[in-house]
Backbone and ligand atoms as CSV (ligand in chain L), in Angstrom:
chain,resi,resn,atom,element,x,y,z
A,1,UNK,N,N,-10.232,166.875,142.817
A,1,UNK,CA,C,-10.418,165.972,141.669
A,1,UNK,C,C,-10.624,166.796,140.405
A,2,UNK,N,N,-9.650,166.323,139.396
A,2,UNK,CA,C,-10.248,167.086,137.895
A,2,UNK,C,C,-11.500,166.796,137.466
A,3,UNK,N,N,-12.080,168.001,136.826
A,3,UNK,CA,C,-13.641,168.017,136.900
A,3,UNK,C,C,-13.610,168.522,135.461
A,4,UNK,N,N,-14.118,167.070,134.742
A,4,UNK,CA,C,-13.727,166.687,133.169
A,4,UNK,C,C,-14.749,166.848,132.007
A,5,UNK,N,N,-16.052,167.366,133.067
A,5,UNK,CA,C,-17.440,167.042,132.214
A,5,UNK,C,C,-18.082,168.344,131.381
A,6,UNK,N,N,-18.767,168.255,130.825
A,6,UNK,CA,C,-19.420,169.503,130.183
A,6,UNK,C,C,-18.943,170.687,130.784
A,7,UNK,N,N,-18.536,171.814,129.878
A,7,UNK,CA,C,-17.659,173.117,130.764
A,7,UNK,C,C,-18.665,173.848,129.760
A,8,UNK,N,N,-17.979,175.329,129.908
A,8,UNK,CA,C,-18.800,176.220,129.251
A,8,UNK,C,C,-18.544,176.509,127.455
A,9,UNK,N,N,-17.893,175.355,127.024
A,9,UNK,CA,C,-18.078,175.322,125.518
A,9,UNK,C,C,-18.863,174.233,125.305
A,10,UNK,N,N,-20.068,173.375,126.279
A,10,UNK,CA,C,-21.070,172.802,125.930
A,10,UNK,C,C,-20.570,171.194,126.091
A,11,UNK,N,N,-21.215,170.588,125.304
A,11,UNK,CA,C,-21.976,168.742,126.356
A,11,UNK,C,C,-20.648,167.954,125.305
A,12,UNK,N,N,-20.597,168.958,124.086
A,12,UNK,CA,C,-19.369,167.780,122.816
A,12,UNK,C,C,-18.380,168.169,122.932
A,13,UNK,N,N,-17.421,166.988,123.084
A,13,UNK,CA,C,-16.403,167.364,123.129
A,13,UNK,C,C,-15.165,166.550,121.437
A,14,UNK,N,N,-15.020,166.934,120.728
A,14,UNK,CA,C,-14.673,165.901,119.534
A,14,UNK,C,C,-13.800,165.286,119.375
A,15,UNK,N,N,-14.075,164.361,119.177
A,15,UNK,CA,C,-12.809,162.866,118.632
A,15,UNK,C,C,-12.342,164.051,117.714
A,16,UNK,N,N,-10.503,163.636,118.372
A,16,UNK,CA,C,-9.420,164.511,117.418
A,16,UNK,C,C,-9.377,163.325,116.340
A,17,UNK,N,N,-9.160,162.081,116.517
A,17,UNK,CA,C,-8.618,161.421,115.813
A,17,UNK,C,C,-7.561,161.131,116.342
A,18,UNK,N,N,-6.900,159.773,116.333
A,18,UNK,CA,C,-5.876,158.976,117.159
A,18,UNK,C,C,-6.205,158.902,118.892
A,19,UNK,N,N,-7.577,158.910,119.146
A,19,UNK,CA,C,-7.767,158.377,120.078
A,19,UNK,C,C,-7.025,159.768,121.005
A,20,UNK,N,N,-7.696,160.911,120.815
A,20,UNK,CA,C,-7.047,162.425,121.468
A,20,UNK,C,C,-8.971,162.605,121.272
A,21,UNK,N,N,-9.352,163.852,122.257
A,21,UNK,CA,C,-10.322,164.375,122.123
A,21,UNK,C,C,-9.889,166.012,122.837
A,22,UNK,N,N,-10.956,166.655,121.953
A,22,UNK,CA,C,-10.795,168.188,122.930
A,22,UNK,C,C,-11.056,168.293,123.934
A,23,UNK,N,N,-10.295,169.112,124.651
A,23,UNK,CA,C,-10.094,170.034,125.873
A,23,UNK,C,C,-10.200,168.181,126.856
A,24,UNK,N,N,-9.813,167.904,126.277
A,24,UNK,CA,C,-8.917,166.517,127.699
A,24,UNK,C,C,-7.574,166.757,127.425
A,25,UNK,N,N,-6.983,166.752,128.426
A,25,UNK,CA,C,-5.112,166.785,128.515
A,25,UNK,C,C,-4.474,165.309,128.570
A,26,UNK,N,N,-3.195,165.232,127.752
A,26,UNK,CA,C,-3.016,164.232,128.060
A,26,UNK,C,C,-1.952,163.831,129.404
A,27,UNK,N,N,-1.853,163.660,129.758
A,27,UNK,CA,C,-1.258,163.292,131.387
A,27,UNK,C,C,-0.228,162.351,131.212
A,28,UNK,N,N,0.968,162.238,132.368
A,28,UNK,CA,C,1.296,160.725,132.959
A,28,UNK,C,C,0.401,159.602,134.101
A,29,UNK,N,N,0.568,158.721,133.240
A,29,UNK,CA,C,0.192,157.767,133.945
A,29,UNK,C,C,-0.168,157.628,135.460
A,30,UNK,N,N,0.784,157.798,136.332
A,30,UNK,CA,C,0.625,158.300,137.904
A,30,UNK,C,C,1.589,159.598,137.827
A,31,UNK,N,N,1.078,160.050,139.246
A,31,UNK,CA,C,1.984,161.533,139.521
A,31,UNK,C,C,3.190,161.106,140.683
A,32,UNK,N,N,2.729,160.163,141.392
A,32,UNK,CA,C,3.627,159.853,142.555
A,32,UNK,C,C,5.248,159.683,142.107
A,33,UNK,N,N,5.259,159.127,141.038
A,33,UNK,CA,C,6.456,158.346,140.715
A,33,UNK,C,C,7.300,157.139,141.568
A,34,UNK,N,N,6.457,156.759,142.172
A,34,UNK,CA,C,7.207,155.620,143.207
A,34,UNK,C,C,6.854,154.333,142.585
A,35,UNK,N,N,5.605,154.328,141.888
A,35,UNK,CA,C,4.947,152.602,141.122
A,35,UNK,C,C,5.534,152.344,139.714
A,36,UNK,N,N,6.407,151.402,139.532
A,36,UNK,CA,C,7.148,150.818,138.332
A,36,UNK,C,C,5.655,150.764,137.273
A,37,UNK,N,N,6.069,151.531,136.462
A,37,UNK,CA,C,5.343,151.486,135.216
A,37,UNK,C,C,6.241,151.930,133.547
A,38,UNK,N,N,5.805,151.629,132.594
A,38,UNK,CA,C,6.602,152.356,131.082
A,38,UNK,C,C,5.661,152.274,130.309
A,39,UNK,N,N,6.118,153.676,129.679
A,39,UNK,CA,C,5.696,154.054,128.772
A,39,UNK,C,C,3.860,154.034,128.382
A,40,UNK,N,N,3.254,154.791,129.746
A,40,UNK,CA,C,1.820,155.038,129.409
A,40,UNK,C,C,1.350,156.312,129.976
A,41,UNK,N,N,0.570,156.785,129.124
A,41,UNK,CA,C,-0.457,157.629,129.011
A,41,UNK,C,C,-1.997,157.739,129.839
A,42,UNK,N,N,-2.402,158.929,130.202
A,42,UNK,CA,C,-3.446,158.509,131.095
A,42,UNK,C,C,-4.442,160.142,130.177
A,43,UNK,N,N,-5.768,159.499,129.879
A,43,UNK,CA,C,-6.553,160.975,129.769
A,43,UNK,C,C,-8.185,160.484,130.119
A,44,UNK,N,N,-8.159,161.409,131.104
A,44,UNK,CA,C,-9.682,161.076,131.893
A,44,UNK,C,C,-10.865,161.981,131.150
A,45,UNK,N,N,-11.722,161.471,130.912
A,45,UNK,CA,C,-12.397,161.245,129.706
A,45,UNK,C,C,-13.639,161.586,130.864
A,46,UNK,N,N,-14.407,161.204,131.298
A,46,UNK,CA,C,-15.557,161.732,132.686
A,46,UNK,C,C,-14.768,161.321,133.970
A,47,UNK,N,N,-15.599,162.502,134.828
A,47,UNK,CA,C,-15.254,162.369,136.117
A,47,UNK,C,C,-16.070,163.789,136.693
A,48,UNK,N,N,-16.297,163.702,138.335
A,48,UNK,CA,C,-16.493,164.152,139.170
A,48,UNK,C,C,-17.359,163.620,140.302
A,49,UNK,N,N,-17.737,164.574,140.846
A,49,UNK,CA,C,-18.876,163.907,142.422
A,49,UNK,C,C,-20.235,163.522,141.692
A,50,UNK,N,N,-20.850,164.275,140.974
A,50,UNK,CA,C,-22.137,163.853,140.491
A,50,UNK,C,C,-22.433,162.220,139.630
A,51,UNK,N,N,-21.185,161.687,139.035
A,51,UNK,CA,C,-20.955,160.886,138.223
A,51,UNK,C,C,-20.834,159.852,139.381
A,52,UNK,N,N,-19.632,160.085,140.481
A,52,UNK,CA,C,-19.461,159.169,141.392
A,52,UNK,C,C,-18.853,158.091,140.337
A,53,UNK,N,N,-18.032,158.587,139.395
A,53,UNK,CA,C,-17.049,157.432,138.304
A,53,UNK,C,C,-15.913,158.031,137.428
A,54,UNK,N,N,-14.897,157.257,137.477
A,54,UNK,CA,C,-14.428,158.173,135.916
A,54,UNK,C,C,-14.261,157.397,135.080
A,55,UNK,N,N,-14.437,157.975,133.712
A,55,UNK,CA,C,-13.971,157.051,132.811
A,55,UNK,C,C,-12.784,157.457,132.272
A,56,UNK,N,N,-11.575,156.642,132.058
A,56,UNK,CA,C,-10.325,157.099,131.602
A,56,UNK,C,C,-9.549,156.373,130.568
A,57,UNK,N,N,-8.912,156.810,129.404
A,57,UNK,CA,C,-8.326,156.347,128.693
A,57,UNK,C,C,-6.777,156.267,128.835
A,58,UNK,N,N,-6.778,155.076,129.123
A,58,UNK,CA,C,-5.211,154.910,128.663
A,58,UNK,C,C,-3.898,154.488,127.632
A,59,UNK,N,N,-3.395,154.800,127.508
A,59,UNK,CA,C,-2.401,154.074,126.510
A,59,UNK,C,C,-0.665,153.404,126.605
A,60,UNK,N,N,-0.670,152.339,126.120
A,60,UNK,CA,C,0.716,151.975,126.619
A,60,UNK,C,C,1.814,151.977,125.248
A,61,UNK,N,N,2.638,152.395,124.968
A,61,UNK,CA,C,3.849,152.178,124.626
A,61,UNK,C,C,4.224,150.720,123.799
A,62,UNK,N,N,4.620,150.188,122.831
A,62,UNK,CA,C,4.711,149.309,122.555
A,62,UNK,C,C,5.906,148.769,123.626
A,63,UNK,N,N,5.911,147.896,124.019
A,63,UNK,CA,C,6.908,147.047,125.104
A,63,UNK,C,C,6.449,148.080,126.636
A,64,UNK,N,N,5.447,148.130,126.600
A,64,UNK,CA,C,5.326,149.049,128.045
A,64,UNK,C,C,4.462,148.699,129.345
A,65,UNK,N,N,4.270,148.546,130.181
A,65,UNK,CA,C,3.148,148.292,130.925
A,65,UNK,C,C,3.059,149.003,131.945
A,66,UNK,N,N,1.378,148.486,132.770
A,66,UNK,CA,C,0.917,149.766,133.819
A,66,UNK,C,C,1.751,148.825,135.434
A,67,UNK,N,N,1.454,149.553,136.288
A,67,UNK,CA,C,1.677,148.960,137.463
A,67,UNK,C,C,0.956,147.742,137.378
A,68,UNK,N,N,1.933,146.909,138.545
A,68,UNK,CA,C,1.558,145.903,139.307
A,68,UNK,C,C,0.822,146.080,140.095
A,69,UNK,N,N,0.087,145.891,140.303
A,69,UNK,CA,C,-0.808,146.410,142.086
A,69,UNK,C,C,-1.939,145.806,142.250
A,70,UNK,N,N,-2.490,145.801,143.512
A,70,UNK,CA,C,-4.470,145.104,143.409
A,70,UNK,C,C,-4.968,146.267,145.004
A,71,UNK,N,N,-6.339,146.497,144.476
A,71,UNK,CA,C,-7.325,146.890,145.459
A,71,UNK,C,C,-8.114,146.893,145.791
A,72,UNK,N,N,-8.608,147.378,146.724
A,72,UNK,CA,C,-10.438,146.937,146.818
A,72,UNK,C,C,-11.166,147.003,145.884
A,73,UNK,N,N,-10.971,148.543,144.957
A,73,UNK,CA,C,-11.944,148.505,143.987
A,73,UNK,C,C,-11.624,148.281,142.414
A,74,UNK,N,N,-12.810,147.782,141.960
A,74,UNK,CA,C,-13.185,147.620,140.669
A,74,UNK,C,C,-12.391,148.375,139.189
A,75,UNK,N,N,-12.355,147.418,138.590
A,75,UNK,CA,C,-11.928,147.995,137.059
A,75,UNK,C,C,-12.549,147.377,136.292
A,76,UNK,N,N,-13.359,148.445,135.319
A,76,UNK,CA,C,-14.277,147.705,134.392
A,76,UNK,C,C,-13.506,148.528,132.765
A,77,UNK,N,N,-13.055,147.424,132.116
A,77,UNK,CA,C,-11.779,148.059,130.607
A,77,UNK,C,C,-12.731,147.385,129.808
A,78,UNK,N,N,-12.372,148.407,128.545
A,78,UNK,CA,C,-12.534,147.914,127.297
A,78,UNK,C,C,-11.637,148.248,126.226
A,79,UNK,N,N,-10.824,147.310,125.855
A,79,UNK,CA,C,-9.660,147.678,124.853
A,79,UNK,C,C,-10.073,148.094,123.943
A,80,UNK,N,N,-9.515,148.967,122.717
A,80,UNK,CA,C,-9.830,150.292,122.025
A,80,UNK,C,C,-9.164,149.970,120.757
A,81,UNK,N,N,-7.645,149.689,120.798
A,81,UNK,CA,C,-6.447,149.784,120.244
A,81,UNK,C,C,-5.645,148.552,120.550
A,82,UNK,N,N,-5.105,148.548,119.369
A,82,UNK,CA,C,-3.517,147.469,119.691
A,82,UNK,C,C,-3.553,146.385,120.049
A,83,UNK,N,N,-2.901,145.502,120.882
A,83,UNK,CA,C,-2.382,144.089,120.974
A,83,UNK,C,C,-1.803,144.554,122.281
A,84,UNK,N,N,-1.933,143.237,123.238
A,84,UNK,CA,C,-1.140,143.180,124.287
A,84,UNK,C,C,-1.823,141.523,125.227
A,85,UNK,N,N,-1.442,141.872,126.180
A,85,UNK,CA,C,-1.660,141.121,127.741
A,85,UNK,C,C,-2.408,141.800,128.853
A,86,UNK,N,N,-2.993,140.877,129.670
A,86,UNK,CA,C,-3.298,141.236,130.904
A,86,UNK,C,C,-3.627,140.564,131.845
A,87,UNK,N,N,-2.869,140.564,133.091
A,87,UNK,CA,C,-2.682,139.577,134.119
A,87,UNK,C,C,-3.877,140.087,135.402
A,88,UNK,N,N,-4.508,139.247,135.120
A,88,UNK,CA,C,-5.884,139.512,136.038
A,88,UNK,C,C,-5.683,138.563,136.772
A,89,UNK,N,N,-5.693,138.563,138.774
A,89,UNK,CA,C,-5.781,137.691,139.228
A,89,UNK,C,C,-4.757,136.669,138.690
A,90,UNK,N,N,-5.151,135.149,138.334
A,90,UNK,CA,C,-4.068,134.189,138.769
A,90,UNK,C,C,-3.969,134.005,137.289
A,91,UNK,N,N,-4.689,134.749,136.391
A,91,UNK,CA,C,-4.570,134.558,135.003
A,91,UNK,C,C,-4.410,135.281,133.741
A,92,UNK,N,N,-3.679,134.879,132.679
A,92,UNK,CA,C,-3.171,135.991,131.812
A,92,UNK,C,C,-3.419,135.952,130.502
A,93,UNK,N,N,-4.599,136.963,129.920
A,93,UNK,CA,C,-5.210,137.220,128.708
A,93,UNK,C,C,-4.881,137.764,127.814
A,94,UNK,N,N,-4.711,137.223,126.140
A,94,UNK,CA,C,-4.184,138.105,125.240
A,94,UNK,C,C,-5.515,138.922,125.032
A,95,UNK,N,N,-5.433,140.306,124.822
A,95,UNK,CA,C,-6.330,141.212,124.335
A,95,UNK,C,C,-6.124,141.819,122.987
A,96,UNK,N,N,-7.755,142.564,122.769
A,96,UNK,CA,C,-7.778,143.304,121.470
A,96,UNK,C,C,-8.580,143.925,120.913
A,97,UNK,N,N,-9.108,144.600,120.549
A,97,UNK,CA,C,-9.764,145.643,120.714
A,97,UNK,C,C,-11.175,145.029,120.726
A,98,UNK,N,N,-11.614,145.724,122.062
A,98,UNK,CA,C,-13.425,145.733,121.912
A,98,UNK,C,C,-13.478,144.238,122.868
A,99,UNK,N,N,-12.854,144.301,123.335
A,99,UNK,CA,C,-12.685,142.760,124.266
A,99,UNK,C,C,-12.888,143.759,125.889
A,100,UNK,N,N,-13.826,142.384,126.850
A,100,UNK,CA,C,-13.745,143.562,127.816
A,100,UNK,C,C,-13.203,142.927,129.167
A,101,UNK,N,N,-12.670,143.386,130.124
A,101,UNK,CA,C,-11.941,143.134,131.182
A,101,UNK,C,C,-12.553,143.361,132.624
A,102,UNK,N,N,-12.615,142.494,133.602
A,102,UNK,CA,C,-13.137,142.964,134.856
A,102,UNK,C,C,-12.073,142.435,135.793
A,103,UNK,N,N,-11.585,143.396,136.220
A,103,UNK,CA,C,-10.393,143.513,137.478
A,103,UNK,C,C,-11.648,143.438,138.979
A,104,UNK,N,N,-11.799,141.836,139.242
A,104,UNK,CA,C,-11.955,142.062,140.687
A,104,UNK,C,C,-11.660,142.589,141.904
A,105,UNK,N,N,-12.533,142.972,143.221
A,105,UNK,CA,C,-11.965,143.514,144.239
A,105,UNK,C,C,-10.283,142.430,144.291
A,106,UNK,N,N,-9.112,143.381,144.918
A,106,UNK,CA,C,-7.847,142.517,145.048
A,106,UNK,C,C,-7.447,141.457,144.604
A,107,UNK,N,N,-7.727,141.577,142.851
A,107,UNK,CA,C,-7.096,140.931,142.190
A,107,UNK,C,C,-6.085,141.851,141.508
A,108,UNK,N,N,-4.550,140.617,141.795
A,108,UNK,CA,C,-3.385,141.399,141.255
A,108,UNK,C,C,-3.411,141.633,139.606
A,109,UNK,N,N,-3.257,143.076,138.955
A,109,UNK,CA,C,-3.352,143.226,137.791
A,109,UNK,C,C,-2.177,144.050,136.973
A,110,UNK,N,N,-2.209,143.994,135.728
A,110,UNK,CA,C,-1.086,144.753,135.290
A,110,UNK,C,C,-1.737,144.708,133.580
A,111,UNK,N,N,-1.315,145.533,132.790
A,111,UNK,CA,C,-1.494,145.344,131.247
A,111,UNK,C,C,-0.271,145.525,130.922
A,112,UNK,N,N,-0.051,144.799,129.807
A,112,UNK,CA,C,1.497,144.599,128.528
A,112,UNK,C,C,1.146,145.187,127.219
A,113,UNK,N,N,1.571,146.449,126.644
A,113,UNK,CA,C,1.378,146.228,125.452
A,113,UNK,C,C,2.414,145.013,124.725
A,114,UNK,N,N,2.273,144.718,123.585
A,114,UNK,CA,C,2.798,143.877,122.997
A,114,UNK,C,C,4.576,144.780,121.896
A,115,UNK,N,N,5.599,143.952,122.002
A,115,UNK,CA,C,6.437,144.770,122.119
A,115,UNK,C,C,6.499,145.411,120.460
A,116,UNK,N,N,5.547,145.129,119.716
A,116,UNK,CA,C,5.574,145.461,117.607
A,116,UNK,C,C,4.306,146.340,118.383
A,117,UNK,N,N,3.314,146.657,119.036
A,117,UNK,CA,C,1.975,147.022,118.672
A,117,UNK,C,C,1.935,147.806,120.690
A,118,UNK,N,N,0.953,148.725,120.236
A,118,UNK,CA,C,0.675,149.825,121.624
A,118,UNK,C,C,-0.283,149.120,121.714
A,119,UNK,N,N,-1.383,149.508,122.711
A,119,UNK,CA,C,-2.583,149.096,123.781
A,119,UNK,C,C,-2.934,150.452,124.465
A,120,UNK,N,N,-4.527,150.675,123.896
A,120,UNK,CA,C,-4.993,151.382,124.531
A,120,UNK,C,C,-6.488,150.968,124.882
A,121,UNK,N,N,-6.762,151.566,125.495
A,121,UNK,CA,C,-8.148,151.127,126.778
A,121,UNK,C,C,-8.657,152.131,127.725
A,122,UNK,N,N,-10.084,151.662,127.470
A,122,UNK,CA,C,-11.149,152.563,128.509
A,122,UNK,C,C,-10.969,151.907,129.903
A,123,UNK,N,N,-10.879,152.617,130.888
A,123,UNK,CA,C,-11.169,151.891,132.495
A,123,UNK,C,C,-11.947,152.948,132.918
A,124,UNK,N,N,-13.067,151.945,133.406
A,124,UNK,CA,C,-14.435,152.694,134.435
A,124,UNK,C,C,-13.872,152.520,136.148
A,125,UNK,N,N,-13.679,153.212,136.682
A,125,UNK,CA,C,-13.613,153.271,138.336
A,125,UNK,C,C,-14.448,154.124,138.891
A,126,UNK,N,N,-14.724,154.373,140.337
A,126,UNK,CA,C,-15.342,154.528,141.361
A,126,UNK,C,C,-14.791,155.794,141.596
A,127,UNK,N,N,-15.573,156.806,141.765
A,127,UNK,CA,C,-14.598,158.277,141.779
A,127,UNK,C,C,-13.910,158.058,143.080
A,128,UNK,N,N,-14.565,157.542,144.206
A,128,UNK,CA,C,-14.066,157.504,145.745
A,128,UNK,C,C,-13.153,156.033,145.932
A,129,UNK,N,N,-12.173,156.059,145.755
A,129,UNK,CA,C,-11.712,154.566,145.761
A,129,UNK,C,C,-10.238,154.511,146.507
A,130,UNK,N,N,-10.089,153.213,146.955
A,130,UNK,CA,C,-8.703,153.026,147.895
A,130,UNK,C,C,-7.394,153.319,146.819
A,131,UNK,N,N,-6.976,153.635,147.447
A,131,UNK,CA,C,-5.146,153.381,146.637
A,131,UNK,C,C,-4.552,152.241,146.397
A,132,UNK,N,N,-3.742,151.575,145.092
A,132,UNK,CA,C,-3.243,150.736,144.938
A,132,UNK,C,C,-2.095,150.126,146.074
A,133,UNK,N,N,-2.638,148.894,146.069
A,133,UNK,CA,C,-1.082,148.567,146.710
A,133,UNK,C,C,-0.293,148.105,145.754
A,134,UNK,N,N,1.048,147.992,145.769
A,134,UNK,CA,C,2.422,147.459,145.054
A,134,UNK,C,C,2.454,145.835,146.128
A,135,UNK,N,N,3.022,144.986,145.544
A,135,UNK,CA,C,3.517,143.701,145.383
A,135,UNK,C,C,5.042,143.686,147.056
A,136,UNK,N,N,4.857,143.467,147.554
A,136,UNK,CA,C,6.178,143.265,148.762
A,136,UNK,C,C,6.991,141.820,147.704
A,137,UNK,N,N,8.024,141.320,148.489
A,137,UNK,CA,C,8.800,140.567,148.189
A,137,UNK,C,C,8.132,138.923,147.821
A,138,UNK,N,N,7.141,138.630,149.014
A,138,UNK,CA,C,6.599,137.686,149.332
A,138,UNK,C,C,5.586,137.231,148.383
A,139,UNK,N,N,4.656,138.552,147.990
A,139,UNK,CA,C,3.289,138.849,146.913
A,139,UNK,C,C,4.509,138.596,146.002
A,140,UNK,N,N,5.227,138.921,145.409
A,140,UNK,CA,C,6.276,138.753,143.823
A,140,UNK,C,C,6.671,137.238,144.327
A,141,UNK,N,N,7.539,136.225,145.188
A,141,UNK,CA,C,7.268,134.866,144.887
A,141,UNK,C,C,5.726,134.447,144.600
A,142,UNK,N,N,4.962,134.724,145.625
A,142,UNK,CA,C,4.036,133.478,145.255
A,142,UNK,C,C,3.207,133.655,143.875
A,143,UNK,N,N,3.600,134.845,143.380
A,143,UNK,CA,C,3.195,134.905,141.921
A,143,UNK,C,C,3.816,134.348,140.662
A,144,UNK,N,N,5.146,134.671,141.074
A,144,UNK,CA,C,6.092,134.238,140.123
A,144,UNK,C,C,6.217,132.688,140.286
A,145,UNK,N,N,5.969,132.018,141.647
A,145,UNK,CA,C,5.622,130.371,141.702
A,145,UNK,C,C,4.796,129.750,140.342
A,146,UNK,N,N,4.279,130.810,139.926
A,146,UNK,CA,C,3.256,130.095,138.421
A,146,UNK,C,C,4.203,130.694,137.266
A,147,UNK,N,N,4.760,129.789,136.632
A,147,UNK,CA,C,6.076,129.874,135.518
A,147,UNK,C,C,5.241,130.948,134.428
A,148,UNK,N,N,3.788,131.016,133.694
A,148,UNK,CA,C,3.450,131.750,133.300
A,148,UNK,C,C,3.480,133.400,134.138
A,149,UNK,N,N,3.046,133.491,134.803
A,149,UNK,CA,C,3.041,134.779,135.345
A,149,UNK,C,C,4.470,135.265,135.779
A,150,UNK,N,N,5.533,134.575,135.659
A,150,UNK,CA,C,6.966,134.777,136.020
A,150,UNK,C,C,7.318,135.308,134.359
A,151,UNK,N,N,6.753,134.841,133.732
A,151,UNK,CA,C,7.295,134.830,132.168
A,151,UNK,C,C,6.795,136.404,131.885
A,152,UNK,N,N,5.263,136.385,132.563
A,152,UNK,CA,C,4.747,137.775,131.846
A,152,UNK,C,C,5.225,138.938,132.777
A,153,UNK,N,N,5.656,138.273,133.925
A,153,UNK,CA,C,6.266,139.812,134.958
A,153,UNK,C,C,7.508,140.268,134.205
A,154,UNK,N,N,8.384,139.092,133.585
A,154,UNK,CA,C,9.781,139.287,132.784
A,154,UNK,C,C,9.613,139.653,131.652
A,155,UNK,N,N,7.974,140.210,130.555
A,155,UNK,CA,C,8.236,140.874,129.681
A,155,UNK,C,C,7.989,140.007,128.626
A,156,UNK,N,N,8.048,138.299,128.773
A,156,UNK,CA,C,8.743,137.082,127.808
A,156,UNK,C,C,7.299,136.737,127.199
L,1,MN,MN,MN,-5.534,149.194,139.268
């Protein structure tokens, strides 16, 4: 696990400005490349064993979003930046900054930035946590059965 916390240039680390801070890297989103996602950014902000959490910033792309997926554990967001969506469970929220989000155990989730404006956001997780699952054929009807959530899987 990257181990993100106080190093040996001390406890501050400084807002660059545009939502960048020192000595955090900025990353892709996942490494696997197998989970449909566009155009986002990932920079983990705390983490390790002592924390038992990380906190991570992400950012999306104007017209971009994160995976589809749901898991056991927890997501606790707080939008930062921008305009968008987010399909929590059976329901779908416009967001904006400083608004806050709780992704229940296996509720299906995803964020949209909005396609004029990016979206960026804090997510708190569990340093020890299950892996996402992706959506099978069956999970994509009975979601798309609700004409809203068909609209927001299509982008519309
Ligand atoms: Mn997730």
């Amino acid at each position: 696990m990257e181990e993100t916390g106080a190093g040996p240039k001390g406890a501050l680390r400084r807002a660059l400005g545009g939502l960048r801070w020192e000595r955090i890297d900025c990353l892709p989103y996942k490494e696997d490349g197998a989970a449909p996602f566009k155009g986002v950014s990932r920079q983990i902000l705390f983490s390790g064993e002592p924390l038992e959490s990380e906190l991570r910033y992400f950012e999306i792309a104007p017209g971009g979003f994160t995976t589809l997926e749901r898991h056991a554990h927890v997501h606790a967001v707080m939008i930062l930046r921008g305009e968008g969506r987010c399909l929590a469970g059976e329901a779908i929220y416009p967001v904006r900054p400083y608004d806050l989000i709780t992704i229940e155990p296996w509720a299906w989730h995803q964020f949209r930035a909005d396609q004029a404006a990016r979206l960026g956001f804090l997510c708190l997780v569990k340093a020890r946590r299950d892996r996402p699952m992706l959506p099978d054929a069956g999970d994509l009807a009975k979601l798309r059965a609700n004409p809203e959530i068909a609209a927001f899987l299509d982008g519309r």
